[in-house]
C-alpha positions as CSV (number, residue, x, y, z in Angstrom):
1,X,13.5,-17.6,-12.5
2,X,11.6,-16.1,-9.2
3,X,10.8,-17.2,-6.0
4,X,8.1,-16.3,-3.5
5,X,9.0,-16.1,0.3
6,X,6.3,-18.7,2.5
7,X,3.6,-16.8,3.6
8,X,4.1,-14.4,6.0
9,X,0.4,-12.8,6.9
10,X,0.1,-11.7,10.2
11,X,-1.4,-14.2,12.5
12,X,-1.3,-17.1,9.6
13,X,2.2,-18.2,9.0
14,X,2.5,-22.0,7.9
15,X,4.7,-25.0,9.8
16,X,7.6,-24.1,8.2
17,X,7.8,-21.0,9.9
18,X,7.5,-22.3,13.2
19,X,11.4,-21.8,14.4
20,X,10.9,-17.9,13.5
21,X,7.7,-17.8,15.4
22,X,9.4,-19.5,18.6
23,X,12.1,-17.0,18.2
24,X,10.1,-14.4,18.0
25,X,7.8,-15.7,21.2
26,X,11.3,-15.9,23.2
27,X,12.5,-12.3,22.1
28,X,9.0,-10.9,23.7
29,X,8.9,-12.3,27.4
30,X,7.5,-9.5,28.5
31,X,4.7,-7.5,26.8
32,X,5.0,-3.9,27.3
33,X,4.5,-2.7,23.7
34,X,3.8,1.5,23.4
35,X,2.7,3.8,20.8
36,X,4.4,7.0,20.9
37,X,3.6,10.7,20.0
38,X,5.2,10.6,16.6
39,X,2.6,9.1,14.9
40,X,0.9,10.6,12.3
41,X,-1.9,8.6,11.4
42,X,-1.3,7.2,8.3
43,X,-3.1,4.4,8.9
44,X,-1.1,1.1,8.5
45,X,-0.7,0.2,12.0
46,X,-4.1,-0.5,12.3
47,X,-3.7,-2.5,9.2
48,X,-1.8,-4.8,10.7
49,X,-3.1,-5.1,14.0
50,X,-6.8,-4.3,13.4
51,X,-7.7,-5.7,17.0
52,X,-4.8,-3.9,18.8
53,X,-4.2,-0.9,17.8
54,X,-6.9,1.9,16.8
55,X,-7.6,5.6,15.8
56,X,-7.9,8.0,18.8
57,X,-7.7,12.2,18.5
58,X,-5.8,11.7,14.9
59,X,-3.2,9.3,15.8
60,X,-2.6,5.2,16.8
61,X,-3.4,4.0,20.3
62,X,-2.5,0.7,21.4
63,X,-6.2,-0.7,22.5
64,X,-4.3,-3.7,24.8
65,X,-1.5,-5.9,25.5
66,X,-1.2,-8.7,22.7
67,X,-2.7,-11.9,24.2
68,X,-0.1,-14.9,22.7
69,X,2.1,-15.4,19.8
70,X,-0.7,-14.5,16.8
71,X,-1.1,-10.9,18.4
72,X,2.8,-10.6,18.8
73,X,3.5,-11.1,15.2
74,X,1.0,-8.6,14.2
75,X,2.4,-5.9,16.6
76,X,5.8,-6.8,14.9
77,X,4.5,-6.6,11.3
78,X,3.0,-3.1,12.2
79,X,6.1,-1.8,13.4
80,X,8.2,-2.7,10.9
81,X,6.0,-1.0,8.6
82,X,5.4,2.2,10.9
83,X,7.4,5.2,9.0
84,X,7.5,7.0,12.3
85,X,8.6,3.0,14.3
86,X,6.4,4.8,16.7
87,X,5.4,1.1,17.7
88,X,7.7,-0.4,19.9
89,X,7.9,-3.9,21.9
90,X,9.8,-3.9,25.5
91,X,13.0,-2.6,25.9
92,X,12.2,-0.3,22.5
93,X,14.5,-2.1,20.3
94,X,13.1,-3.8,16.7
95,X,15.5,-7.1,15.8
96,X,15.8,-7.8,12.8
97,X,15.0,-11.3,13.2
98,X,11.1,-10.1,13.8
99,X,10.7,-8.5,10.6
100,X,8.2,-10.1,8.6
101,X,8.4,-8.5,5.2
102,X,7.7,-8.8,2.9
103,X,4.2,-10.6,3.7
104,X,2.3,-13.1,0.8
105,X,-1.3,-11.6,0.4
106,X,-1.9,-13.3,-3.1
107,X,0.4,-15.8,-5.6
108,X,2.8,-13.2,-6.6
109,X,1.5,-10.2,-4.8
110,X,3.6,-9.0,-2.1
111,X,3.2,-6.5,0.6
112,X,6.7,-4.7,1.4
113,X,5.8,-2.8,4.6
114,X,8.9,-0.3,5.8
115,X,6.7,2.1,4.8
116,X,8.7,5.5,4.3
117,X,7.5,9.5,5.8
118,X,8.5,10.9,2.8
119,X,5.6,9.3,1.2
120,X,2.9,10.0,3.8
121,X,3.5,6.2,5.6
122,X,1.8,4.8,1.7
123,X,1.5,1.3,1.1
124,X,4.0,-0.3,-1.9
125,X,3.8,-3.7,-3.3
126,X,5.8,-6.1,-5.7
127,X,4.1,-8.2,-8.3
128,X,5.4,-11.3,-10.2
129,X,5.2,-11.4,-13.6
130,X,6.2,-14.2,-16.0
131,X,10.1,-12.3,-16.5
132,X,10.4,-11.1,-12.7
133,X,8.3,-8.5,-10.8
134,X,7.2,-4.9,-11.0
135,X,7.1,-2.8,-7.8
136,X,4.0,-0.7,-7.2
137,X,4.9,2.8,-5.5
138,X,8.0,2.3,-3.1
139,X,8.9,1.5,0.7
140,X,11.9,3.4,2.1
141,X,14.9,3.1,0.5
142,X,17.4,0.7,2.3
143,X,20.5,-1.4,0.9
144,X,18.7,-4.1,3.1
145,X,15.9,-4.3,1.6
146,X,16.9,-3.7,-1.4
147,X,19.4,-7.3,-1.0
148,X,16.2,-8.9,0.3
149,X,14.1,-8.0,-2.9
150,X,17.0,-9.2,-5.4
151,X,17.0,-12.7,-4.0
152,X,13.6,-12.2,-5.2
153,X,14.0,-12.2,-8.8
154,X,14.4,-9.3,-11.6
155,X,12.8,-6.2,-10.6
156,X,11.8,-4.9,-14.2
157,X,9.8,-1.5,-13.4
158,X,9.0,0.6,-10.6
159,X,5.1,2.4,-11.2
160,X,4.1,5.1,-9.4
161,X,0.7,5.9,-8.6
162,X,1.1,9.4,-8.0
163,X,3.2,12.5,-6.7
164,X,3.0,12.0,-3.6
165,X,5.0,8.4,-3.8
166,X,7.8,9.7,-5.7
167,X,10.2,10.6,-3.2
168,X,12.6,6.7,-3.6
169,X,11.5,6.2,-7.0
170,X,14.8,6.9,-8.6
171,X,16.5,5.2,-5.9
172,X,15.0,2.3,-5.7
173,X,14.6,2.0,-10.3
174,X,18.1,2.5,-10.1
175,X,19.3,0.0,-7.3
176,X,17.2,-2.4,-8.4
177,X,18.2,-2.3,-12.6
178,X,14.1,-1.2,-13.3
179,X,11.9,1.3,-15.5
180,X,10.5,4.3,-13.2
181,X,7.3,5.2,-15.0
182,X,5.2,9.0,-14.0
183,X,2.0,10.4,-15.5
184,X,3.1,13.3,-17.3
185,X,0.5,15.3,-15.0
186,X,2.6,14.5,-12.1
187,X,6.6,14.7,-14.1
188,X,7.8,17.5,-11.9
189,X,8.0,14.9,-9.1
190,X,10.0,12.1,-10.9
191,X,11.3,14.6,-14.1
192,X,13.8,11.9,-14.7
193,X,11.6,8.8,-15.0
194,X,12.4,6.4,-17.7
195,X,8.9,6.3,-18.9
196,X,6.0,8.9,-19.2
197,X,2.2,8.1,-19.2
198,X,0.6,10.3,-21.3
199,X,-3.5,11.6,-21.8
200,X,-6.3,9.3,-19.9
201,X,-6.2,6.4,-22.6
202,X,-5.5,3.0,-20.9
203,X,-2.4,1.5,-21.7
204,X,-0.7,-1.8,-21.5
205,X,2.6,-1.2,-19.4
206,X,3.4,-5.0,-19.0
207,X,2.1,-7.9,-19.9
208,X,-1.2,-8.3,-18.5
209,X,-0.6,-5.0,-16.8
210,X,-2.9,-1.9,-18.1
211,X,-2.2,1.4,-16.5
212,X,-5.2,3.9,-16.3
213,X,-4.9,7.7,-16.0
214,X,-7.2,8.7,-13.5
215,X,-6.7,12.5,-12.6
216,X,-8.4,13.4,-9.4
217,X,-6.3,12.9,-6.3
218,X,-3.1,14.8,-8.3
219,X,-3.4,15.7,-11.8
220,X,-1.2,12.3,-13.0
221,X,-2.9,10.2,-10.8
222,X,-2.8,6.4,-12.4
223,X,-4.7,3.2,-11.4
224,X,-2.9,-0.2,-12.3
225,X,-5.2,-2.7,-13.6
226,X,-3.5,-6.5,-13.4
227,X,-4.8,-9.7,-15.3
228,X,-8.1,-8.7,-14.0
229,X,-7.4,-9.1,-10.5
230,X,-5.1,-6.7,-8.9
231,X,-5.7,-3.2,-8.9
232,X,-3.6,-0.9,-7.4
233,X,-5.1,3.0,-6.9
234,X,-2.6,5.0,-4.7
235,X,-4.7,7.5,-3.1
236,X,-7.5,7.4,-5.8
237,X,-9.4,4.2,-4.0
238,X,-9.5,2.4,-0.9
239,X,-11.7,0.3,1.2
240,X,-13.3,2.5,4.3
241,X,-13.7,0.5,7.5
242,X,-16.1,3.4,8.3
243,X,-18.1,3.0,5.5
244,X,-18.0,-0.8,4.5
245,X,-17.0,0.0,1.4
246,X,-14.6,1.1,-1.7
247,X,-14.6,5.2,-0.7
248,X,-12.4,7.9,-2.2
249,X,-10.8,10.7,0.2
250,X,-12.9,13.3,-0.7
251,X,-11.2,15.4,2.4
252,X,-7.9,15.3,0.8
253,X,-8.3,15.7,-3.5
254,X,-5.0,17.5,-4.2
255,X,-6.4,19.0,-7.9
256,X,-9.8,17.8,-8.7
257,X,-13.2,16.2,-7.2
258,X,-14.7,17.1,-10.8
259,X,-12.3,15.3,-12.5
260,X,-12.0,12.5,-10.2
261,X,-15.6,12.0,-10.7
262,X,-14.9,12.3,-14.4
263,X,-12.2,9.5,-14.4
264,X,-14.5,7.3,-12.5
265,X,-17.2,7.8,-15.0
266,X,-14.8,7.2,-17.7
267,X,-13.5,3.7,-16.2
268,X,-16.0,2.4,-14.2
269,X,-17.0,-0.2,-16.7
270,X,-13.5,-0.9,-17.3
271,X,-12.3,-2.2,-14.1
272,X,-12.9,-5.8,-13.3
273,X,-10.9,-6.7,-10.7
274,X,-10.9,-8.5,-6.8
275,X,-8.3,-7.5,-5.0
276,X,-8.6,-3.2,-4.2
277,X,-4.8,-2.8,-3.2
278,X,-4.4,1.1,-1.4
279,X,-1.4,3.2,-1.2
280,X,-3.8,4.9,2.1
281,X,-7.1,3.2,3.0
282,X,-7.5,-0.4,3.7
283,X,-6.9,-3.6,1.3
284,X,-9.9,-5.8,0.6
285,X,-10.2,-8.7,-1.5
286,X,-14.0,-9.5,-3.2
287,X,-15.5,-11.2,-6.0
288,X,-15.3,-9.3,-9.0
289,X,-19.0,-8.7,-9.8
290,X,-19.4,-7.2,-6.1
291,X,-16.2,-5.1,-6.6
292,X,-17.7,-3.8,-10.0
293,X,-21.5,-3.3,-8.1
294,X,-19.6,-1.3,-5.1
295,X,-17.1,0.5,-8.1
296,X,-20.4,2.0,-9.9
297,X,-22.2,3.0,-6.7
298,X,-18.6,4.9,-5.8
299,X,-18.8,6.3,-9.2
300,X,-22.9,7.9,-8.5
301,X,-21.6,9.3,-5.0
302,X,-19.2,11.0,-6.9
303,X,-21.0,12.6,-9.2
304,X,-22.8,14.2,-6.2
305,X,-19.3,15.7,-4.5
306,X,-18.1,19.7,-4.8
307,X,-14.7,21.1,-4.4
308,X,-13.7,21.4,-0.5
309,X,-11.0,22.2,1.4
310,X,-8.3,19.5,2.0
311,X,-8.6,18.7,5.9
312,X,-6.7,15.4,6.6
313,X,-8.9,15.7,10.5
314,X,-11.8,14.7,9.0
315,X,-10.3,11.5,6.8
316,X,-12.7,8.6,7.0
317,X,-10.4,5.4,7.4
């Protein structure tokens, strides 16, 4: 049997939560939070605090002061998940008391933050299933967290989206008693994965759960499709704030615009889903007919796209 933790979204905890919130309103008295020089823009700062912290000269810049208790608990979810802890509250000391991960976006979809530099400062999530949960690409490995996601439940299998995620895969397949699964274009990062994705054919990898080879990004790129609903795309996907809308990063495409264009072609159809869950990029939830609408005008722009050299300057968040 699982459990889910009470939602813990930034800025929209429930009444039970209250005696962590007054906790976490006494440990700030004094608001001096800073950004330093370590970041390297990987975005999820100013996922968490959209309002307070933004993109300036390729790194995060704290735009203000947080302005009561809401703000706070955004600044803390965004340092806990900074993989540089560039973000830091008065006195430059994170307790672990303010650590709100992982946070509820959806029934049984989990956001772990503590996201790790070996994997670029990517996104991971855990999803429940109906005999425990899977974890989609990995935060850093920790014995803490680790503890914190066994009161969870049964971890069955870790997915990764790519090579770039790979680095805790083992680690965390193994600590946790789970499957590590690969493309087979991207095996030389995780040659000792428990199970290997082969060709571009879809294939159901868990109940409910169909994994899609989509090279482009890296040559074993793989979207995860869930019950219609969830899809997780690594690097492949992700909702631009520039833009308004489901983009690739056509700056950085490790082996292949031509066949990233391919795979979308091949797909496009395929995907039904609502919530567009990034490793990089921003999360956004929609109805499925818009998502499919945006999905197929994604899929024309691409068609239109030439090889280029990777320049992470010019990344459109």
């Amino acid at each position: 049997m699982t459990t889910t933790p009470p939602s813990g979204v930034p800025g929209n905890r429930t009444a039970d939560d209250r005696t962590a919130d007054d906790r976490l309103a006494d440990d700030q008295t004094t608001d001096d939070w800073t950004v330093d020089d370590r970041c390297f823009n990987c975005d999820v700062a100013r996922q968490l605090a959209p309002g307070l912290i933004r993109e300036r000269d390729g790194r995060s810049e704290l735009v203000r002061q947080p302005r009561g208790e809401a703000e706070r608990r955004q600044l803390y979810a965004a340092a806990h998940a900074c993989p540089t802890r560039s973000i830091r509250p008065a006195g430059g000391r994170l307790e672990p008391g303010t650590d709100p991960f992982p946070l509820v976006l959806d029934d049984g979809l989990l956001l772990l933050g503590h996201n790790s530099p070996r994997t670029a400062g990517a996104n991971s999530y855990l999803l429940r299933r109906p005999d425990g949960w899977i974890m989609v690409d990995t935060p850093r490995f920790a014995e803490s967290l680790a503890a914190r996601y066994e009161a969870l439940g049964q971890v069955s299998d870790v997915f990764l989206t790519h090579r770039d995620h790979a680095e805790h895969g083992r680690a965390w397949a193994d600590r946790l008693g789970a499957r590590l699964w690969i493309h087979e274009g991207d095996l030389d990062a995780a040659p000792d994965a428990d199970r290997v994705l082969r060709g571009t054919d879809p294939v159901e990898v868990a109940p409910g759960v169909v994994a899609y080879p989509f090279p482009g990004h890296t040559r074993g790129s793989v979207l995860y499709l869930a019950d219609e609903r969830h899809l997780f795309t690594g690097d492949t996907l992700h909702w631009s704030r520039t833009d308004e809308d489901i983009a690739v990063f056509e700056t950085i495409v490790w082996h292949s615009v031509r066949e990233l264009s391919a795979s979308l072609d091949r797909t496009v159809d395929a995907l039904r889903f609502e919530w567009l869950l990034p490793g990089h990029g921003e999360r956004r939830r929609m109805p499925a007919d818009e998502a499919a609408r945006r999905l197929r005008a994604v899929a024309a722009r691409c068609r239109t796209l030439r090889p280029s050299p990777v320049d992470f300057a010019v990344v459109r968040w």
